[in-house]
Each structure stands twice: as structure tokens, then as C-alpha cells.
N, C-alpha and C positions, 0 to 999 in steps of 0.2 A: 472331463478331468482325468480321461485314465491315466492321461502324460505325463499326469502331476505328482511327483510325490506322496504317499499317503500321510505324514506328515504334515507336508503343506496342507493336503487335502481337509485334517483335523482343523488345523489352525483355519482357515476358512470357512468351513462349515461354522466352526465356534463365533468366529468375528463379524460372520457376514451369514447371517442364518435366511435370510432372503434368498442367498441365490443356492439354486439348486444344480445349475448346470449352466453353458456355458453357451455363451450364443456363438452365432456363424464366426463372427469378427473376432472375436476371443481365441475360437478355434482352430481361424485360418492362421495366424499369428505363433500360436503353439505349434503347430502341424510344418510351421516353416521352421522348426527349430529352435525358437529363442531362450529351451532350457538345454538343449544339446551343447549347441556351439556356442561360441565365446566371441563372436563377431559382434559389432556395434550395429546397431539397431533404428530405425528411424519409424513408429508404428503411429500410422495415420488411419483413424478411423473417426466417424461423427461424433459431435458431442451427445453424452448419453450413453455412449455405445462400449464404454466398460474398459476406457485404456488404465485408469489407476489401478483395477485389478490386475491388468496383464503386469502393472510394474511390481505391483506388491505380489505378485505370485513368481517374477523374476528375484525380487528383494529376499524373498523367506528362501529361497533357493541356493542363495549366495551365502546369505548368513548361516544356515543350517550346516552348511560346508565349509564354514568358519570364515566367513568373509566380512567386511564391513560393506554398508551400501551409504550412499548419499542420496537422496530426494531433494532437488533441489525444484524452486519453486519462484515465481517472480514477485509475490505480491506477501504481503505480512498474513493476511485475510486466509489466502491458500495454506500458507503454512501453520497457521492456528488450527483449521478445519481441520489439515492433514496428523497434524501432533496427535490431535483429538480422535482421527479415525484409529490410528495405528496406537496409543497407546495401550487398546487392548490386546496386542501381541506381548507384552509384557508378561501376563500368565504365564504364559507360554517360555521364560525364560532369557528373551529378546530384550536386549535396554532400548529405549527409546527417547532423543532427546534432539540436540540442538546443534550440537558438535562432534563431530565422529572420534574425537578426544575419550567419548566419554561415554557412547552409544555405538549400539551393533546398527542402528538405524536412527540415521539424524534429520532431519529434515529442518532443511537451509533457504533464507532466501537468494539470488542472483550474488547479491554483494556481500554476503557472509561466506558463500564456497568462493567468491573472486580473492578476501580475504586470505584464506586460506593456499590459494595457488600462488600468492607473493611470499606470505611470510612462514608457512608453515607446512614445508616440502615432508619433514617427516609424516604429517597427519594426512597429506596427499597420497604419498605410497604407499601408506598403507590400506587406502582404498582399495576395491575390490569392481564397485560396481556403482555408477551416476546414474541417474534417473534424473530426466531432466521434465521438466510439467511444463507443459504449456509451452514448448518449443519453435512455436510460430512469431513467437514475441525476440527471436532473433532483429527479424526485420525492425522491430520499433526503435523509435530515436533513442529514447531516455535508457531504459534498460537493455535492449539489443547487444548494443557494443559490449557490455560489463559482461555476458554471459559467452557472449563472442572471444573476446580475450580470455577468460577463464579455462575455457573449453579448448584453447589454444594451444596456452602454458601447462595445460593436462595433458597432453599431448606429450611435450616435450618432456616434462619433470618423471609424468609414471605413463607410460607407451601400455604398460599392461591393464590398465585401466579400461574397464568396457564402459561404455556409454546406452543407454537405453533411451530415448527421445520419442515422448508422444507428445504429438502435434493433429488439430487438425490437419486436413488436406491442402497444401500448399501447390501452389502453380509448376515452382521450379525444381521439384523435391527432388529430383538426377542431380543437379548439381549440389543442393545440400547432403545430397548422401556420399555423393564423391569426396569432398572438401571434408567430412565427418569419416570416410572409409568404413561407410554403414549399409547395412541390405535394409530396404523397403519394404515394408509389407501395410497395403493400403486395401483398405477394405469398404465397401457402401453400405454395412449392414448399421440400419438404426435399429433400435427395438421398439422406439414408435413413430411412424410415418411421421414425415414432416412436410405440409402442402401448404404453398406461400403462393399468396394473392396480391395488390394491390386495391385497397377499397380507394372509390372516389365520389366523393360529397352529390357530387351532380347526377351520378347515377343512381344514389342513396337516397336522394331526394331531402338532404338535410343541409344547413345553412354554411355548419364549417367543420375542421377539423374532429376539433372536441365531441360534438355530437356522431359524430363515426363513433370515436372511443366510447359514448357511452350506448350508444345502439348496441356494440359488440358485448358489451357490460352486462347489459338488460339480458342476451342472448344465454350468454357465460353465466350466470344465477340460476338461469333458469334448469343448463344440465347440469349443478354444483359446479363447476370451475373454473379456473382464476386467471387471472392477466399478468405480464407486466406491461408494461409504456414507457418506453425510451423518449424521452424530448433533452433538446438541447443546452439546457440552465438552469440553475437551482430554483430561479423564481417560476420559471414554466411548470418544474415538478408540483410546487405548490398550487401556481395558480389552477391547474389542472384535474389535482385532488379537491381543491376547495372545490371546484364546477361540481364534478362527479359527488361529492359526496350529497350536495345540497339538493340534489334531481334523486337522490337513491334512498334518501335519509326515512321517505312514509312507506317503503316498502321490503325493510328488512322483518324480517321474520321475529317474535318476542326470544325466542332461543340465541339467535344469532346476535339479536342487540345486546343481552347481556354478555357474551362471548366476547363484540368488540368492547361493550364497556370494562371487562376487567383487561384487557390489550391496552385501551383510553391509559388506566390507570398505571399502571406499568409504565408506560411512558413520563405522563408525569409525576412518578415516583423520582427517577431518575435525577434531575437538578435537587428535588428536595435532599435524596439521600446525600448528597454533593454539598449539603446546606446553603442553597440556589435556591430562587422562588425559580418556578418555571416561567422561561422567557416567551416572548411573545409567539415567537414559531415552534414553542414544545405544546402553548396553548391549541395553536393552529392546528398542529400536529395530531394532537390529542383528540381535538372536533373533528378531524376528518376521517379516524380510526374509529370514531364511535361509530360510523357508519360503514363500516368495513373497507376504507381507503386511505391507503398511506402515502405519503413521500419519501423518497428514500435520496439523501445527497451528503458531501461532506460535507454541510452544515451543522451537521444532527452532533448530539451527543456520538458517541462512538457506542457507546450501549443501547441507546434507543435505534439503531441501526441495527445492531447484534437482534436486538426484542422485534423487531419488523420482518427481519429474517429470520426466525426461529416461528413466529406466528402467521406466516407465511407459508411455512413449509408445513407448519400442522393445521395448517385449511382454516385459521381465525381470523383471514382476512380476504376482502373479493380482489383486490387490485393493489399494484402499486405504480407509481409513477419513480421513475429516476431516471438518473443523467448516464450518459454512456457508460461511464466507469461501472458499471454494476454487471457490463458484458463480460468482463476479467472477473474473478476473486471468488465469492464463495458459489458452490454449488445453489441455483434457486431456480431452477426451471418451473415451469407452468403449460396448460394447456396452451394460451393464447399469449404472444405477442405479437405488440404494436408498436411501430416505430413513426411514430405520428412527424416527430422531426428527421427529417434526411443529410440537414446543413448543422455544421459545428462552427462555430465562433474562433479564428484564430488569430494569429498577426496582421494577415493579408486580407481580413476581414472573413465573412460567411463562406465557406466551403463543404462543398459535399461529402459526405463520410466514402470511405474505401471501400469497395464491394467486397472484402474480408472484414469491415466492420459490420456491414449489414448481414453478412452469415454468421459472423459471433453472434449479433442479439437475435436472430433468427432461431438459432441454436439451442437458444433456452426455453422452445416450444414443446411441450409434452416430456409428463412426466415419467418417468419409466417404475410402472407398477401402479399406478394411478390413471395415465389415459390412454386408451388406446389410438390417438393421433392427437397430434401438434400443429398448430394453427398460425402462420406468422405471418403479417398482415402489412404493406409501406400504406399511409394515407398521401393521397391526393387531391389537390381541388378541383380540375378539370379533367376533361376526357384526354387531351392532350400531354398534361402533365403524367397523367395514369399510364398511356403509354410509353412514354419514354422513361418512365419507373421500371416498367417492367422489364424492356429491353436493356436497360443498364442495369440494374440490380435480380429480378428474376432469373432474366436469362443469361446475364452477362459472366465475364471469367473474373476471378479473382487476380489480383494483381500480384505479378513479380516480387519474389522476397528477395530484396536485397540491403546488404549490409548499409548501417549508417555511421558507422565507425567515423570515416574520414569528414563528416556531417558534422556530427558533434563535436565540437572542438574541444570541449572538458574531457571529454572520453579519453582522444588523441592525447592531451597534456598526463593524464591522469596513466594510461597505459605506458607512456615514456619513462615516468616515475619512478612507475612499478618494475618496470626489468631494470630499470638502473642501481635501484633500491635495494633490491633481490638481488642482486649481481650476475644476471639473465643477460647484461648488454651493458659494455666499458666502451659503444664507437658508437656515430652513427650507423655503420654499415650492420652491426650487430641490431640495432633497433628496428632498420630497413629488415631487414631478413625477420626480423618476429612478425611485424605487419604483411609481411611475403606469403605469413602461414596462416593467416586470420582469412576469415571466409570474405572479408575486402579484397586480401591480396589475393585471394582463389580466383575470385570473380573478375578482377582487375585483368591477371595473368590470363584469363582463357575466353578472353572477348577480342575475339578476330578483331572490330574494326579500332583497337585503340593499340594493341603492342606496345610500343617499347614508350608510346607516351603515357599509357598508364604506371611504368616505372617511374619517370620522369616524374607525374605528376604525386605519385607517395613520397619521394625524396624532397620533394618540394614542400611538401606539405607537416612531413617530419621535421627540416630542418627550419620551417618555420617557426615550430613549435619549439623545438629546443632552446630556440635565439630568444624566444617570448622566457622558456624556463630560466636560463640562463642569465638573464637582466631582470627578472624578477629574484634572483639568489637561489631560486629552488635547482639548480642543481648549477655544477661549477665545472671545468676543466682542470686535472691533475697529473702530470707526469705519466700514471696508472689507468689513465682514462677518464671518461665520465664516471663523475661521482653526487652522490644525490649531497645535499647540506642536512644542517640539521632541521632548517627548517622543511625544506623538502623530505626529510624522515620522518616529518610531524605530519603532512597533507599523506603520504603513501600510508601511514598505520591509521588516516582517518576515511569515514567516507563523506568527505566534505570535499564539495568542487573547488578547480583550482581558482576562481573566479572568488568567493568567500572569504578561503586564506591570504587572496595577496589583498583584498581590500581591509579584512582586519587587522594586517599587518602595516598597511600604510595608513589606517587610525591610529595603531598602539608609537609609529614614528614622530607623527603630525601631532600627538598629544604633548602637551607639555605637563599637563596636569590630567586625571580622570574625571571624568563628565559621567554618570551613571548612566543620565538619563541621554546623553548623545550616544553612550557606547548603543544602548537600547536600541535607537533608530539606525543606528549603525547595520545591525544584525538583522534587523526588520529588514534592512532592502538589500540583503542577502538571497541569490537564489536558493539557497539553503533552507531558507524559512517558511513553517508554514503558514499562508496569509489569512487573516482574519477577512474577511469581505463584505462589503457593504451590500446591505438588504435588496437596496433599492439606488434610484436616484435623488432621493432627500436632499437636502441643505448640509453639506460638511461641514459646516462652518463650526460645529462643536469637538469635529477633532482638530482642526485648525486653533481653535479657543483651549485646546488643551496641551496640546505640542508648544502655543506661546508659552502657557504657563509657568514649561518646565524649560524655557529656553533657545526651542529645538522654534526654527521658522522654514516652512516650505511651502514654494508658489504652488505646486500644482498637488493635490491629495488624493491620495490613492489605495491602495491597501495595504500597500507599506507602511502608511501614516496613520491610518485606521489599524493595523499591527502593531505599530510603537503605542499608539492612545490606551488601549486596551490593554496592553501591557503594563504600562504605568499606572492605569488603574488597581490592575490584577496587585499589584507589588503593593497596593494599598489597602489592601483587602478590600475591594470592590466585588460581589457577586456577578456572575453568567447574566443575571439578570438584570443590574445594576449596566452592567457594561451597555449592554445591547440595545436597554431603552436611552441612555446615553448618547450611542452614538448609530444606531442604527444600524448594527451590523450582526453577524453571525457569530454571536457569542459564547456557543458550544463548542469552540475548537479552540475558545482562548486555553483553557488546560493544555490542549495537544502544542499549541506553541510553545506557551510559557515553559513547560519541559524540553522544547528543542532549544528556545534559549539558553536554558539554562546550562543548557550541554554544551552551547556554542561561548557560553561566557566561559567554561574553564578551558575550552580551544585554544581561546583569547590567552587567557592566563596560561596557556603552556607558548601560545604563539612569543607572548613577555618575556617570558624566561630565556628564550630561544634569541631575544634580542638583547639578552642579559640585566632585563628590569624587571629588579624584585621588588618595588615599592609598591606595587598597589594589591597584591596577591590576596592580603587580609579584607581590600575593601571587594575586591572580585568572588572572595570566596562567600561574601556576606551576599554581594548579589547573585548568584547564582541560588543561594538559599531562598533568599526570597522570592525568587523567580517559580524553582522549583514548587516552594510551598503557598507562594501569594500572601505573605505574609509583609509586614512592618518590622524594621531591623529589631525592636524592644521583644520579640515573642521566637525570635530563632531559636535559642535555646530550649525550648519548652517542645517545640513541632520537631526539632529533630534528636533530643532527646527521648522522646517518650514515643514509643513507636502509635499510628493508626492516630494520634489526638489529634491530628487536625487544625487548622487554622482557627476556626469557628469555638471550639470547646476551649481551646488555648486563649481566645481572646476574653472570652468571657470570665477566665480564671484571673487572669489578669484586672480584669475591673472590679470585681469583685475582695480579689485579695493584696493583687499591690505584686511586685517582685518580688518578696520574701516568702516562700513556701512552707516556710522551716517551722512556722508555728502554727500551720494550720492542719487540722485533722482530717484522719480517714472522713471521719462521719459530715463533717464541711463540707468534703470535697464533690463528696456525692448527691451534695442535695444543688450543685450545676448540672443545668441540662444536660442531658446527653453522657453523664461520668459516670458509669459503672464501679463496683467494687473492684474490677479487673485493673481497668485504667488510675481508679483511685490510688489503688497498691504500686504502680509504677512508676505514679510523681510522688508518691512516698520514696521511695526506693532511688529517687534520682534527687530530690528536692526538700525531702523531710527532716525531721528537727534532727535523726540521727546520724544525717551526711551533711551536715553542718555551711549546709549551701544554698547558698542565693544564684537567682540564673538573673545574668549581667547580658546585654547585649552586646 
């Protein structure tokens, strides 16, 4: 640390009182420079191995010297954690927040800083210094391009802009640091060994898979620590935890069993506080954590997720199972992982994961300050399958990071938009020349064998796109050049695909009249939406019997139609629990949808306006409410009047006293469940005899 400011040096000792000093990797990194010079930065070293310090001891450097920094980050999960690590720089003077607007230090996801490089060029130049997390995720489909373009128009709008980029260890990292105008510094130091095997059932002498994982199980107890297990499906996570817990359940220790029993409860506190009975997979949940075994999927509550990983990290649990997605997002390493599934479920059917997936979840083997080595394990059945694991994943190379920009075709409509929008590009030629600069057109331009037909094939591909914009109204020809419309101003300041806006905008034409409940199913088979999913392979025929119901008829059901069921449930005050034994689905996410609906209903209502129909506004605005709160049109007033009351305490008011509030008392009030003298004082205060009001729906 002598390099480091003594300043910084305070502020880090204070925030981070664990670390004493600085490992190889950290070292080599400083020793090249990265607080001297101003050059852009591309630092690749193992997971574990301490690159968020190198950014945050860049970040206090900048700021300290009156600079602003941005941390930007891909996943909402990273950026909670990070809020949370950094908000005790604040002592210290330092604001910490969300927007560089507002904070010496913001920490953003991909599409909040992409936000900002369209519409809000002053809050750009006045950056100082990006930090970008998890830099490897360039290459991925969905967010790649969005950080890609971002990264591009940075460029262009503030040239003075440094960029810091830690990334694992990429294949082609010369060409990403060229295309970035960034120096390397790539280092092998972990700070806990990391040795990867391949176990196989028939050398182990055990019958399949699962029993590898719990042999390793047995092993991992025995020296205190813990696993995780990658499989392929939210039902595998379960059914895998149920196995494990039921073989481990007579040999947990009495200390440990009470440990997981208050974890047990924690979980299913969770729907209760929600005024939810716990659903049948919080029950499951629940039985499989009393014996030190979780699940971890986006099925779950979002807090019972949050509580899995917190009791995790403070050693309350032996193992957990989950789906890929838990390779990305929060910090959660362990001594031992096991990635019992190799193959992911796609369009094209079962495929084998990327040998940069298989060193992400590898990654989160040992913990740094807790094991002295990391253990990461592929299962196999045979002697034959076991080697050809090992030769393609042990020993094999990581695959080529390259742009999917031109891949994703939302991205391409969406980046067109956006410089047209911005007033970044009035030609095609103008639009060609921004994708020129994008690490597509880097890689496109400097691949001997394609030349001048990789121009050919961007031009091609742009003015596809514009011809799709352009017959869709989102953007127009003018005298002045290209010009976005006004609906096309509405998709650019959203981050909603283009695929969403023009299908609800050929609902809001096609309507003659509003349909609530088809606008609902509408939004449902939006790729915008997040989908409620079926448990299992059950009987549909109950969301089928419930979509008649309400009108809405479709031949084949899916989870689009298990999203609308659930929905129209939810709008009825249906409980998590209610839903789920219904219709058999995962009914811990209806909240997380019902709020993106609800977001998408006033899209809708802005997309109307934009077609100059204001007649449904009043009923859109109702639904969005009830969407929001899950509420019945008669209690809106009451749930968003009175802040925290809840649907639940609101209903109950309601049976009890009728829509007149006006003549009933404090001391009434509170003898309903759940109504404190706090909240009593508020429907006073909004509904009592002295504001001479009744709440009307």
C-alpha cells in the first residue's frame, strides 16, 4: 500500500479492516501504474483475487481529487451488494448513490449508465472515471451489446473519460484492449488454490449422480465446509435438496439443528409477513433448510433468496443447490463446488454450457479467509464421459469473446434509436460509422478473411433495421434527416424492447373498446415480462378454466397464460399461496411481475396518448393500481392513500366498516388486526370525521 495515498490508505483500513496488505495481484496492478497514469485499464485477474479493491482504491483516488466515478455493474444483485459495500465511505465525506447527478460515487446497472450516454451528455462529462464490473459479460447476448454501445457513445461524447475494466481472464483480451485503447495487466495470483477434478459415479462406486453430491457432502461436514451445486432447472435444484436433505437429516449435530431451525423460520416468516400462508415450495423450502440444505432459484421469494445467501455466508447452512444464474451476482463462494449439470436447456434444445461458464461456477470455490483451497468438481457417469469432461472443460481454452450486437436484433433497433434520438446520427451513413466504433465494427474491420464484406454485411443489417423502424412509425424521414417520432421518443427514454412497444401499440390500434383483462394477457406475452412458470408438468387445464373465464381463449398454455392466470388472480386479492395451489406454479414472483405490469400498463397509457387517445387513461390508471397493489378497484383509495397499509389490513377495514371512515374512531380502528396507533392516526388524518371524506373507488 505504500503507492497509495495515506488518505486512501485511512479510508480502507476503516472500511475494510480485514485486509492488511495487499496480495501479488493487487500489487502488480498498482506497480503498472493505475494511480499514476490516466490511461484506460483492462485488469484481469481470478475471482477472489481482489479486483473490486483495485477499483475502489482507483475510485477514492479520483474522487479525493475532485473527480466523479461511475461503477457500473450488469446485474441489480451486484449493485445492491456494492451500494452496500461502499456506503461506508460516506464517513468519510464521499456521497454515495445511484446517479452521478447526485453522488461522488454512483453505482449503476449496464442500462442506467446506457441511459445516461443518450440522454444526459452533461452528467456524462462530467465523469471522471467508469469502472466497469464484471467486463466479460461484453460478450453475452442480452446485456453485452447495451454496455457495448454505452462504452462507445463514451467515447465519443467525453474522450476524457478513463475507463477501468475488471474482468476475468478473457481469450482475446489484445483485441479488447485495442478496440477499449486500454493497457493489460493480467495476473494468476488467487489467494486460495483452486484444484478442479472431474468425479465419476463408476469409479466412486455409487449408482448416479446425486450420490457423488452427497458423498462430497458427507466429506465437506466432516472438515466444516460447504458447497454449492450448479444443476440445470429450478425443479432439479429442488429435487436435489429434497434427496440431500432426507440422507443428512439423523446426522446433523443438536447445535446445528437448532441454527438451521431458526434459518427454517426465517424463510417461512417471509410470505406470512407479505400476509401469504407459505406456498408449497416455501414449505419445501423450509424442510430442506432444517437440515442444512437450500435451493436457491428465481422461484423463491426475493428475500428468502436474500436470507439463503446471508446464512450462507455466516456458515448456517451445509449446501446449496441452484441454477446457473447464481454464477453472476452476489458474492457467495464456498470451499466446494459441484456442477453435477454440464447441459442447459435452450431453443435448440439441451446444450452444453461454455467453458467460461464452467470457470465462472468453478470460481466460487474457496473462500478467501476461511479455506485454505477451493475444490471444483464436473460429475460424470462413466469413465468415458469423465474424460472427455476433462479434456474439454479442465483442460480446455475458454472461448473467443465476441460482440453480439449484430445477434440481437432489439439491441440493433434500440442502438438506432438512440443516436437518432440524441441527435448522435440524422443519415444512415452517420448510424454505419457509430456501429464502425463499437467493438462489432472493431472485430468486423480487422478480420482478414471477411473485408469489405463485413462492411457490406453492417449496412445491410442497419438498413434493415431502419426499414423495420420506419414502417413501424418509430422513426420517420425529414427534410433535416432522420428523425425519431414521438413514439419512437417513448421506446428511447424506456428500457423496454422494441418488440413490446410496437405489439402494444398495435393492441392500443386494434382496440375499439379496453378489455382489462386482454390488455393483461397482452403484456404477459411480452418479452418484457417476468414469467410466472409452471411447477411441473400438471394438468393446465385450471389456467385454461381461468383465461375462459375472463374471456381471453388460447390453444396452447404456457407461461405467458399461467402470467396472465395469476395475475388476474393477484388483481383480486388472491394470496402467493392461493395462486400457486391454483394453478401450480411459482407463485413467489407474482409480486415481481405484478409491479412490472404495472409499469408496462402506464407505457401502454403513454404509448395512447402518443396515438392521441385519451379515453381510457382513468381506467388504465385504476389498473395499474391494482396491479401494483393486488388490490379490487373498491380499496384503491385506502392502499394508496395511507402509506405501508397494505392490501390485507385495507380489506379487512373495509368489511368491518363499510366506505365511510368518517365516523369511526381511533380506538375502532385499532382493535383490526394488524392497525397500530401509527396507521390508525393516518386513516384518521386521510378519512376521519374532520376531512369530511369518504374513499369512493
Amino acid at each position: 500500500m505504500e503507492k497509495v495515498d495515506q488518505k486512501i490508505r485511512d479510508i480502507i483500513s476503516d472500511c475494510y479492516p480485514k485486509i492488511k496488505e495487499l496480495n501479488p495481484a493487487q500489487k502488480a496492478v498498482l506497480d503498472s501504474g493505475l494511480l499514476e497514469n490516466k490511461s484506460n485499464y483492462i485488469i484481469a485477474i481470478p475471482t477472489a483475487s481482489g479486483k473490486t479493491l483495485l477499483g475502489v482504491i482507483a475510485a477514492l483516488n479520483t474522487i479525493l481529487n475532485g473527480g466523479k466515478v461511475v461503477y457500473a455493474a450488469p446485474l441489480i444483485s451486484i449493485q445492491n451488494e456494492k451500494l452496500a459495500e461502499f456506503k461506508k465511505f460516506e464517513k468519510f465525506g464521499i456521497t454515495v448513490g445511484k446517479h452521478p447527478k447526485s453522488s461522488d460515487l454512483s453505482v449503476m446497472v449496464f442500462e442506467s449508465f446506457d441511459a445516461i450516454t443518450r440522454f444526459s451528455w452533461n452528467n456524462l462529462r462530467e465523469m471522471d472515471l467508469l469502472i466497469i464490473d464484471e467486463f466479460h459479460m461484453i460478450g453475452e447476448y442480452s446485456r453485452g451489446p447495451t454496455i457495448e454501445c454505452a462504452l462507445t457513445r463514451s467515447k465519443i461524447i467525453n474522450p476524457a473519460l478513463r475507463i477501468i475494466a475488471l474482468s476475468a481472464t478473457l481469450k482475446n483480451m489484445d483485441e479488447l484492449a485495442s478496440w477499449l485503447d486500454a493497457e493489460i495487466v493480467e495476473h494468476d495470483y488467487r489467494p486460495v488454490p483452486l484444484y478442479k477434478d472431474v468425479l465419476i459415479t463408476e469409479e466412486l462406486g455409487v449408482k448416479n449422480k446425486n450420490d457423488v453430491v452427497l458423498k462430497v457432502l458427507n466429506e465437506s461436514i466432516e472438515d466444516s465446509s460447504q458447497i454449492l451445486v450448479f444443476v440445470s432447472t429450478r425443479r432439479f435444484t429442488e429435487a436435489l435438496a429434497n434427496f440431500i436433505s432426507g440422507k443428512v437429516k439423523k446426522k446433523i449435530p443438536r447445535d446445528k439443528k437448532l441454527a438451521f431451525r431458526a434459518v427454517a423460520q426465517k424463510i417461512l416468516d417471509v410470505p406470512r409477513k407479505r400476509g401469504s400462508r407459505p406456498t408449497s415450495v416455501c414449505l419445501k423450502l423450509a424442510e430442506c433448510v432444517e437440515n442444512g440444505i437450500a435451493f436457491h432459484h428465481a422461484g423463491l421469494f426475493d428475500k428468502q433468496r436474500e436470507i439463503i445467501e446471508n446464512e450462507f455466508r455466516a456458515g448456517n447452512l451445509y449446501m446449496i443447490t441452484a441454477t446457473p444464474s447464481l454464477m453472476y451476482g452476489v458474492n457467495l463462494p464456498s470451499k466446494n463446488v459441484i456442477i453435477r449439470d454440464y447441459t442447459r436447456w435452450t431453443s435448440r434444445g439441451p446444450q452444453s454450457i461454455p467453458v467460461f461458464d464452467y470457470e465462472q461456477m468453478s470460481g466460487r470455490a474457496g473462500r478467501p479467509g476461511y479455506d485454505t483451497e477451493g475444490y471444483s468438481y464436473l460429475v460424470a457417469k462413466s469413465m468415458d464421459e469423465g474424460y472427455n469432461l476433462k479434456d474439454h472443460y479442465v483442460y480446455g481454452e475458454i472461448e473467443l469473446t465476441s460482440s453480439k450486437l449484430i445477434e440481437n436484433k432489439d439491441a440493433v433497433f434500440r442502438q438506432i434509436i438512440a443516436q437518432i434520438a440524441s441527435s448522435l446520427a440524422k443519415t444512415p451513413q452517420e448510424i454505419t460509422e457509430f456501429f464502425g466504433e463499437t467493438f462489432y465494427g472493431y472485430q468486423m474491420n480487422c478480420n482478414d478473411f471477411f473485408g469489405a464484406l463485413a462492411v457490406d454485411t453492417m449496412e445491410y443489417e442497419i438498413n434493415s433495421a431502419l426499414e423495420f423502424l420506419i414502417q413501424n412509425g418509430i422513426i420517420q424521414l425529414t427534410p433535416e434527416g432522420l428523425k425519431t417520432t414521438d413514439f419512437g421518443n417513448l421506446i428511447a427514454r424506456s428500457n423496454y424492447t422494441v418488440e413490446t412497444a410496437v405489439r402494444l401499440k398495435e393492441y392500443a390500434k386494434r382496440a375499439s373498446d379496453l378489455d382489462v383483462y386482454q390488455l393483461i394477457y397482452d403484456i404477459s406475452r411480452t418479452p418484457d415480462m417476468p414469467k410466472i412458470s409452471f411447477k411441473s408438468r400438471k394438468s393446465k387445464e385450471p389456467v385454461m378454466d381461468k383465461l375462459n373465464e375472463y374471456g381471453i381463449f388460447a390453444c396452447d398454455i404456457s407461461n405467458d397464460e399461467a402470467t396472465t392466470a395469476a395475475l388476474l388472480e393477484w388483481i383480486n386479492e388472491r394470496s402467493e399461496y392461493g395462486i400457486e395451489n391454483a394453478f401450480n406454479v411459482y407463485a413467489a414472483t407474482t409480486r415481481r411481475a405484478a409491479y412490472e405490469a404495472s409499469r408496462m400498463v402506464k407505457f401502454f397509457k403513454e404509448i395512447c396518448h402518443v396515438l392521441d387517445n385519451y379515453s381510457y387513461s382513468s381506467d388504465l390508471d385504476k389498473l395499474s393500481a391494482r396491479l401494483y397493489y393486488g388490490v379490487r378497484e373498491d380499496i384503491i383509495p385506502l392502499v394508496v392513500s395511507v402509506k405501508r397499509l397494505g392490501r390485507k389490513r385495507a380489506r379487512a377495514l373495509v368489511d368491518a366498516f363499510g366506505s365511510d371512515l368518517s365516523y369511526v374512531s381511533e380506538k375502532e380502528l385499532v382493535k383490526i388486526e394488524g392497525i397500530g396507533p401509527k396507521t390508525a392516526e393516518s386513516i384518521m388524518n386521510k378519512f376521519g370525521k374532520d376531512q369530511f371524506a369518504k374513499f369512493k373507488p
